[in-house]
C-alpha positions as CSV (number, residue, x, y, z in Angstrom):
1,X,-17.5,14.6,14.4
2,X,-15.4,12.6,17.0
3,X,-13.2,10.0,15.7
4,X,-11.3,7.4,17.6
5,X,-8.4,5.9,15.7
6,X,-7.1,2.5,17.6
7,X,-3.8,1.0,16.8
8,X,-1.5,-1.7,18.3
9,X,1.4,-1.0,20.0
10,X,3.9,-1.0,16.9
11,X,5.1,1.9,15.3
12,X,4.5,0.3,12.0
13,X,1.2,0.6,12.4
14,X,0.8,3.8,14.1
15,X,2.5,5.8,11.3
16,X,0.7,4.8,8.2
17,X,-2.7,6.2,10.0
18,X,-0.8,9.3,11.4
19,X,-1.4,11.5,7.8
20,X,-5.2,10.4,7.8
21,X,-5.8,11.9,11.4
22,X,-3.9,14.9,10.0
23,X,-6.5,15.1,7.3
24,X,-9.2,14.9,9.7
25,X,-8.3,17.2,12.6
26,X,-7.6,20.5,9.7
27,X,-10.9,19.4,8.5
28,X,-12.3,20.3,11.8
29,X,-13.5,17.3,13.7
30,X,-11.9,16.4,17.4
31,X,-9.4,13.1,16.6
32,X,-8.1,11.0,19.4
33,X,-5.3,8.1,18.7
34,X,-5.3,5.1,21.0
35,X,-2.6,3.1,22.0
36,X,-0.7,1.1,24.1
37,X,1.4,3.5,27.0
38,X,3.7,3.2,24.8
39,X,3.4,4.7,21.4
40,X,1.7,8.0,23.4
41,X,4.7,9.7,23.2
42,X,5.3,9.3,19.1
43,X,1.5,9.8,18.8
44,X,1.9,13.5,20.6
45,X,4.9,14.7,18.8
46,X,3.1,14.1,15.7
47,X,0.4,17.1,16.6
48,X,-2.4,14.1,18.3
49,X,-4.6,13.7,21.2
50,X,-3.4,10.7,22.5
51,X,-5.4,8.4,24.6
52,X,-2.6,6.2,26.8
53,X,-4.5,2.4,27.1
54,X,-1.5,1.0,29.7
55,X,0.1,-2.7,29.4
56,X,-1.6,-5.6,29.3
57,X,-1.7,-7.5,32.8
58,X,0.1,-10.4,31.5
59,X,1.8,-11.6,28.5
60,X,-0.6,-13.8,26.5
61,X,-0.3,-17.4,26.2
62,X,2.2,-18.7,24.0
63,X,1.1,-19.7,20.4
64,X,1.9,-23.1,20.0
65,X,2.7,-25.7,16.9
66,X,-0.9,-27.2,17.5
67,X,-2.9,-24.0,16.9
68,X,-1.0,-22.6,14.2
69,X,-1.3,-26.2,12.5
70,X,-5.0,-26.0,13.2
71,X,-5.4,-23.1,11.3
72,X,-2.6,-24.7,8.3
73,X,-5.3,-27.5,8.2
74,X,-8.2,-25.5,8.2
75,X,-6.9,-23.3,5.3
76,X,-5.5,-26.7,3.1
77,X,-3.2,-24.6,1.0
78,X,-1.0,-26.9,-1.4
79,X,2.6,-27.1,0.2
80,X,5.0,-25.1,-1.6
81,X,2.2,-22.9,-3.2
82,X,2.1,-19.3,-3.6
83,X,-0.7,-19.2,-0.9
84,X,1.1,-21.6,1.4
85,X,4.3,-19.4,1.3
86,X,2.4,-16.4,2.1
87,X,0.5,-18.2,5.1
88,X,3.8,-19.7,6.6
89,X,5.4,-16.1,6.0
90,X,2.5,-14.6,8.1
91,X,0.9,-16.9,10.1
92,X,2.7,-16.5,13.7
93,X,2.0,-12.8,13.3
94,X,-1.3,-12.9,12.2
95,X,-2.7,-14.8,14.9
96,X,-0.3,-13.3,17.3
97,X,-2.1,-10.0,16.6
98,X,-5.3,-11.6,17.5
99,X,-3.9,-13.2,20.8
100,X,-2.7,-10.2,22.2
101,X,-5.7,-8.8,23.2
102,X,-7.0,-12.3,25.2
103,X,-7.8,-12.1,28.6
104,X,-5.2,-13.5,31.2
105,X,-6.1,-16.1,33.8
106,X,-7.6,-14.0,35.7
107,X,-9.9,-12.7,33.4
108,X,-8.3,-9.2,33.0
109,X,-7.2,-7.4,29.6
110,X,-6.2,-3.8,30.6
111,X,-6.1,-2.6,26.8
112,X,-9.6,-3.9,25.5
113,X,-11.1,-3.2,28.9
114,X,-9.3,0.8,28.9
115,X,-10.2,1.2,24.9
116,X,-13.6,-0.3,25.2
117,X,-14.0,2.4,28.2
118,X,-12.6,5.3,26.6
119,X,-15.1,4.4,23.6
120,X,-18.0,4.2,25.8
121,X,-17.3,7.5,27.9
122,X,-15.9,9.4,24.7
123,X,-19.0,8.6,22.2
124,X,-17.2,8.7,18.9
125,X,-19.0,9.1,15.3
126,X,-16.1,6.7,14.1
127,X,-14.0,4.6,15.3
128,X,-10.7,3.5,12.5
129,X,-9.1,0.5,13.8
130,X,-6.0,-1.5,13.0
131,X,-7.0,-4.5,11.9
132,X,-4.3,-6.1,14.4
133,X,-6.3,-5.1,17.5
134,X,-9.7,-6.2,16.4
135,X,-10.8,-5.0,19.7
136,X,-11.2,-2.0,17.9
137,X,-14.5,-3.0,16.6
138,X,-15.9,-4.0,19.7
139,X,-15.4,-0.4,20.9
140,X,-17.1,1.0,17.9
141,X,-20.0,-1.9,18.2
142,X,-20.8,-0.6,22.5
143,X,-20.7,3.1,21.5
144,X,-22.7,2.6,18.3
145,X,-19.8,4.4,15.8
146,X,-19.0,3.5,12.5
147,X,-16.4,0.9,11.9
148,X,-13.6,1.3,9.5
149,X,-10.5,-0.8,9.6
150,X,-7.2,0.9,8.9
151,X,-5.1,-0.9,6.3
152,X,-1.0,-0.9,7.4
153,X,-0.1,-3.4,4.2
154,X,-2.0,-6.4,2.4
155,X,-4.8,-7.4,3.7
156,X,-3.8,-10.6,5.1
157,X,-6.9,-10.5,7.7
158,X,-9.1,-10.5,5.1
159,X,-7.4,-13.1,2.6
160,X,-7.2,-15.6,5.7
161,X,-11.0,-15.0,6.3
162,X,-11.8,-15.3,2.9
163,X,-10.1,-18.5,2.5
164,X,-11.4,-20.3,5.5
165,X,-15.2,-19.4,4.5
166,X,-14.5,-20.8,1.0
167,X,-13.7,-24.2,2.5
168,X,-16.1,-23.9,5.4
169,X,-19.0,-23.7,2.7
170,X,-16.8,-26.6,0.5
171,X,-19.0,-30.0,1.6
172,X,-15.7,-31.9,0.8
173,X,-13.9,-29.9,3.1
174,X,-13.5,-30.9,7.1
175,X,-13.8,-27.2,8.0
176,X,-16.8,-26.5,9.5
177,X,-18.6,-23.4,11.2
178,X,-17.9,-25.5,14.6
179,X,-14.2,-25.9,13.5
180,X,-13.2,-22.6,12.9
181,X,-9.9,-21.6,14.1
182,X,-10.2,-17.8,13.6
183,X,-13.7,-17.9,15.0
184,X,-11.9,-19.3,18.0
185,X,-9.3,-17.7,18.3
186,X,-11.2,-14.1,18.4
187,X,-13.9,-15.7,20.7
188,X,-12.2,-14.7,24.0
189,X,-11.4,-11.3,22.5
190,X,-15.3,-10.1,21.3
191,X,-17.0,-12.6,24.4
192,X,-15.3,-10.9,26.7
193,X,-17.8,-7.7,26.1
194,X,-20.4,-10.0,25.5
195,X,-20.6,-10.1,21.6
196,X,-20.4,-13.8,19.3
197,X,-17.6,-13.5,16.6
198,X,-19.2,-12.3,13.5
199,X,-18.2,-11.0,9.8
200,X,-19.3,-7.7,10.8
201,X,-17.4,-7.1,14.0
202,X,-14.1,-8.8,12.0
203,X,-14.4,-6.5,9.2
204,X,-16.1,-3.5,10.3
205,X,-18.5,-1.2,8.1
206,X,-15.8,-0.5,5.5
207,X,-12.0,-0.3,5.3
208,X,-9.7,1.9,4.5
209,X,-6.9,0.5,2.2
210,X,-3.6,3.0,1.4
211,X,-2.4,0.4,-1.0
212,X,-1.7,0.7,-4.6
213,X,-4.4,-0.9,-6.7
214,X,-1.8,-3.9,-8.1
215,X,-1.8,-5.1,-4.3
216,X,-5.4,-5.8,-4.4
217,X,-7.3,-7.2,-1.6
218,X,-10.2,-10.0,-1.1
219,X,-13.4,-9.5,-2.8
220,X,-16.7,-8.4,-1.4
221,X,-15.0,-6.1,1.0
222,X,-16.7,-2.0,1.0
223,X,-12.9,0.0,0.6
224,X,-12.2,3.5,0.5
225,X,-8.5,3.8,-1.6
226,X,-6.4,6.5,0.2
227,X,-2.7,7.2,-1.5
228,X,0.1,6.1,1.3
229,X,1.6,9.5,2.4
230,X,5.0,8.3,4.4
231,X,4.9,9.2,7.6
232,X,8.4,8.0,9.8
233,X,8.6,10.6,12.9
234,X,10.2,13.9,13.2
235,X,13.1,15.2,13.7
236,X,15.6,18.1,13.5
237,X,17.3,17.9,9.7
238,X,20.7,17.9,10.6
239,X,22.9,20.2,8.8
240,X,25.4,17.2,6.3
241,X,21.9,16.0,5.0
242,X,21.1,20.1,4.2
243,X,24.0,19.2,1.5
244,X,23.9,17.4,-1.9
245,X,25.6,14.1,-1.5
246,X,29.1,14.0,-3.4
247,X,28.8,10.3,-5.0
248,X,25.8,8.0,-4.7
249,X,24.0,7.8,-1.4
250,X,22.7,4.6,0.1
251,X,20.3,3.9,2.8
252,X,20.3,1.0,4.9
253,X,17.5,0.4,7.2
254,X,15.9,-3.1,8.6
255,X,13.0,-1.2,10.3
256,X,12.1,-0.2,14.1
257,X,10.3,-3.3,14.5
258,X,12.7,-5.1,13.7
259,X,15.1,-4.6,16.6
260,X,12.0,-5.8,18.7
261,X,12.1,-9.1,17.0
262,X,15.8,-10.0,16.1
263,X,17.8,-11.1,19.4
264,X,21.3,-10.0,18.9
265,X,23.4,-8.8,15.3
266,X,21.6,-9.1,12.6
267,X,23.9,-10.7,9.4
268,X,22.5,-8.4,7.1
269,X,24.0,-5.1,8.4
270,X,27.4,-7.5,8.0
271,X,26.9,-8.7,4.5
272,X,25.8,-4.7,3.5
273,X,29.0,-3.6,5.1
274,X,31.4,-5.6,3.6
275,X,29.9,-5.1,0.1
276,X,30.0,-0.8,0.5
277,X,33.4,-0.5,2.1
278,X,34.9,-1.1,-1.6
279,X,32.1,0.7,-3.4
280,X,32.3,4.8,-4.0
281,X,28.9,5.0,-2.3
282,X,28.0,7.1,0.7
283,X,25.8,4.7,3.6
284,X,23.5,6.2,6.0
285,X,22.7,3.1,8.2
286,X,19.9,3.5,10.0
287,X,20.9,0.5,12.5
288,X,21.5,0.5,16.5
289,X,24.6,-1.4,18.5
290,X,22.4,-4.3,18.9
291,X,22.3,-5.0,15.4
292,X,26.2,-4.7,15.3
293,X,28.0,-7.9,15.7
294,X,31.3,-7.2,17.7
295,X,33.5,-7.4,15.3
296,X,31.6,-5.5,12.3
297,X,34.4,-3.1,11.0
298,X,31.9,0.0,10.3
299,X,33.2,1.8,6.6
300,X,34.5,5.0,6.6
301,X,31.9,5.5,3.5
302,X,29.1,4.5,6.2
303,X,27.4,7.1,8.9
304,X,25.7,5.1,11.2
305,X,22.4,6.8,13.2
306,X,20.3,5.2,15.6
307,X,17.1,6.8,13.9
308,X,16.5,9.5,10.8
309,X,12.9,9.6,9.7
310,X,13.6,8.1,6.1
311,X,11.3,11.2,5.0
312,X,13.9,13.0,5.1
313,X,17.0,11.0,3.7
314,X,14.8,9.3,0.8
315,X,14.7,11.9,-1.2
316,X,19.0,12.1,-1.4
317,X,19.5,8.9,-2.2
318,X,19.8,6.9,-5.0
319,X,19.0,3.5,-3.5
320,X,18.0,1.9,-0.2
321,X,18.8,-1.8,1.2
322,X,16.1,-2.5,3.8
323,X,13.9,-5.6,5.3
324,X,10.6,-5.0,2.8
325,X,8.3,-3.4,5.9
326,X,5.7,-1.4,4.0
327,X,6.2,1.8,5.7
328,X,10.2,1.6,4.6
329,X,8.8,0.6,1.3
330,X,6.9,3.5,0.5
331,X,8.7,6.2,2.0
332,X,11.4,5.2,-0.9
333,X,8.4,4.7,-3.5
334,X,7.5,8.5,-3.0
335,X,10.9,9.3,-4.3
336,X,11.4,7.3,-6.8
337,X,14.2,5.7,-5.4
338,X,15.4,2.0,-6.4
339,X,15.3,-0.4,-3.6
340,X,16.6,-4.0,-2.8
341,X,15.0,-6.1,-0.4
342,X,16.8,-8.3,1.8
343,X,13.6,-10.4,3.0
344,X,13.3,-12.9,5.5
345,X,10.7,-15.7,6.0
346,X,8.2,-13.5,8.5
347,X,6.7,-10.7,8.0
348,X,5.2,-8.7,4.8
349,X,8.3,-8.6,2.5
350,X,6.9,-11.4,0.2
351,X,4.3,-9.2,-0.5
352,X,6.4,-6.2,-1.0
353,X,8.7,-8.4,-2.7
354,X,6.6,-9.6,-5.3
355,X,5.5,-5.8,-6.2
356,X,8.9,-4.3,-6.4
357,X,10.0,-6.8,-8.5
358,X,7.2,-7.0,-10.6
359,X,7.2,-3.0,-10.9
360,X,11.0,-3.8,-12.0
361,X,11.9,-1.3,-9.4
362,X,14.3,-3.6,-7.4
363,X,16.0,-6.7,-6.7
364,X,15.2,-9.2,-4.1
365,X,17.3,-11.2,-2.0
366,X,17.1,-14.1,0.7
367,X,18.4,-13.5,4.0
368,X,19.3,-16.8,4.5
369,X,23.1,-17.2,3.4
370,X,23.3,-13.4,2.4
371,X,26.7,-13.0,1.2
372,X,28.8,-9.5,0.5
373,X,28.9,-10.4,-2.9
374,X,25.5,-10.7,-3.1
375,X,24.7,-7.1,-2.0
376,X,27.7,-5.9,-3.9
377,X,26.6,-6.8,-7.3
378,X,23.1,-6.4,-6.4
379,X,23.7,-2.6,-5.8
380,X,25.6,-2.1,-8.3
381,X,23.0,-2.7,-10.7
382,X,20.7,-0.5,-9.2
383,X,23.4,2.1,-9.4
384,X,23.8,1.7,-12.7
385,X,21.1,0.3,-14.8
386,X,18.2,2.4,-16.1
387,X,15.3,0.1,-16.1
388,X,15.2,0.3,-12.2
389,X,14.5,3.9,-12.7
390,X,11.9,3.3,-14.9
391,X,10.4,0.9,-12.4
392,X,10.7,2.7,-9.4
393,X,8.5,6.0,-11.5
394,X,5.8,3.6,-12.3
395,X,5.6,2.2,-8.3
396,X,5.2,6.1,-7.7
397,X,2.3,6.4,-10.2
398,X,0.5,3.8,-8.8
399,X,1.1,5.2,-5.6
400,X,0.2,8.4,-6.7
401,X,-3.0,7.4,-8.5
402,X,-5.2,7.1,-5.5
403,X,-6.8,10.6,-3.7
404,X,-4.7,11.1,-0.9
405,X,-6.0,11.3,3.0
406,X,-7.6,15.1,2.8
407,X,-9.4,14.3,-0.7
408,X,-11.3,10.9,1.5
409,X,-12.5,13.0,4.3
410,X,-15.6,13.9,2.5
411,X,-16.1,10.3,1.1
412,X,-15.8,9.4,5.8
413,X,-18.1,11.7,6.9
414,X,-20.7,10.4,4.5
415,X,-19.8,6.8,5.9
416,X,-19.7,7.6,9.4
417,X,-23.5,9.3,9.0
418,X,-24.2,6.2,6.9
419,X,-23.2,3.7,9.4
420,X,-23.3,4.7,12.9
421,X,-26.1,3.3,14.7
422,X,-27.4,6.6,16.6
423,X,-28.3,10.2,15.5
């Protein structure tokens, strides 16, 4: 079987699919990853065919204040609700996921145009797509594959989508199937090859979801549960990690993604800083000079690395400070490892918030005003008090409960011959 796994160009999205087209490829069948130029390097050192899709032609237009209010209105969430948070933590990401794959002014969109190409020329059985680059399903719909979306954390697609046909059916709502902001916004994206935005091409045949059970998804959705096996690169182990750590070791990391996003220091590396250098901890900061403000004093308790695939420090450590990305998340979950979460309004770390502390595995706090005595006393009790322990072995068994990417190859095969539309 040929299967054609299509991501966006973020790291954070690549790796969580990377153990799945492991799974596939020792099963036998021919895997290809696409991706922007970009990501083609990471996607070949992790053992993949990688198909290179190029840049887009132009940035997309920006997303402004009107758009993002039409969809607030269109979804009517009560401000200050659990839902509303969630939207306003979400929302420029969401629909700048769906934006990125519009057409320029001139009509051009090298990345759908390449993947739709290499779809049609290639002839996959399946195409597993990010729900982030919802061109994905177009290239499954001209080469008549199967369709399976690729969870990377909550799916916030699918709650959005769920929500908006709830009122659209609501008579006392003003949301109509002519009102649609999602519908719109994915119109240029699926008209561009000729296809009307539709439930099946936003959702696919079935998804794959590697999330724990107790971070359900909508309703009514066909899922295939698959156990998160962290993936976070490769690289040589060097030789002071080969040795047992003398006093309590401490990760910080704030994510790759991250460095894309924040424009200059980031005051969270500071706050950790100044709370470790009086603590007898040991710090690997996984944090680059940008993040650095110019006068950080860096610990003598603290090494500081550009990069180390958390894979490999998680399972020396006995805590981790970090932004709440899911990939970060779970590559600490797999080893049991207590974890504070320094979140900030965008981005998944509500979500992964809400679990951890839930799960009484961790301690949450705002980055907004982070102080060192904060983090200090925060990590301390992680340190030191046993019910975090407790809580971070029952995140593992629910990670652990699901059958992990080879034990699902079976149930995809079945799907693919299920759902593809030729023989």
């Amino acid at each position: 079987m040929r299967i054609l796994i299509a991501v966006a160009p973020l790291t954070a999205h690549l790796y969580p699919s990377i153990p799945l087209a492991w799974a596939l490829q020792s099963a036998g069948h021919d895997v290809r990853v696409a991706s922007n130029t970009g990501l083609v390097e990471q996607i070949t050192a992790a053992g993949l065919t990688a198909v290179g899709l190029g840049e887009r032609t132009s940035p997309p237009a920006p997303i402004t204040d009107t758009e993002l209010d039409r969809f607030s209105d269109a979804l009517g969430f009560e401000a200050g609700s659990d839902f509303d948070q969630l939207w306003r933590a979400t929302r420029y990401y969401l629909v700048a996921a769906y934006r990125r794959y519009h057409p320029d002014e001139e009509g051009r969109q090298e990345l759908a145009d390449n993947l739709v190409e290499a779809a049609r020329n290639w002839q996959p059985d399946l195409v597993i797509w990010d729900p982030a680059c919802p061109v994905g399903a177009v290239a499954a719909r001209v080469c008549g594959a199967a369709s399976a979306r690729m969870m990377w954390g909550p799916d916030y697609f699918g709650w959005i989508r769920r929500r908006l046909v709830e009122r659209i059916n609501d008579p006392a709502s003003a949301v109509s199937a002519d009102t649609d902001p999602l519908a719109a916004t994915l119109a240029p994206v699926f008209g561009r090859f000729g296809y009307d935005f539709s439930e099946d091409l936003l959702f696919g045949d079935f998804t794959v979801d590697p999330l724990p059970s107790q971070l359900p998804g909508p309703e009514g959705l066909r899922r295939v549960p698959m156990r998160w096996v962290p993936y976070t690169g490769a690289a040589p182990v060097p030789q002071w990690l080969s040795e047992p750590p003398s006093r309590p070791r401490v990760c910080l990391s704030l994510g790759v993604t991250g460095r894309t996003v924040h424009d200059g220091p980031d005051a969270r590396v500071t706050a950790a800083f100044e709370a470790v250098a009086t603590m007898d901890v040991e710090v690997v900061a996984t944090v680059d000079a940008g993040q650095l403000g110019e006068d950080v004093r860096i610990p003598d308790n603290v090494r500081m690395f550009d990069y180390v695939p958390l894979t490999q420090v998680m399972p020396t450590c006995s805590a981790i400070i970090h932004h709440g990305g899911f990939g970060t998340f779970f590559a600490a979950a797999a080893h049991r490892v207590p974890q504070m979460i320094v979140m900030e309004e965008l981005g998944s770390a509500l979500s992964s918030t809400r679990y951890l502390t839930a799960r009484g595995a961790g301690v949450a706090l705002p980055s907004e005003g982070l102080t060192a005595a904060q983090v200090g006393d925060e990590l301390s009790r992680l340190l030191t008090e046993p019910s975090f322990q407790r809580g971070a072995r029952a995140v593992y068994a629910d990670l652990t409960a699901a059958p992990g990417p080879g034990e699902i190859v079976p149930v995809l095969e079945r799907m693919a011959a299920q759902y593809r539309a030729r023989d």
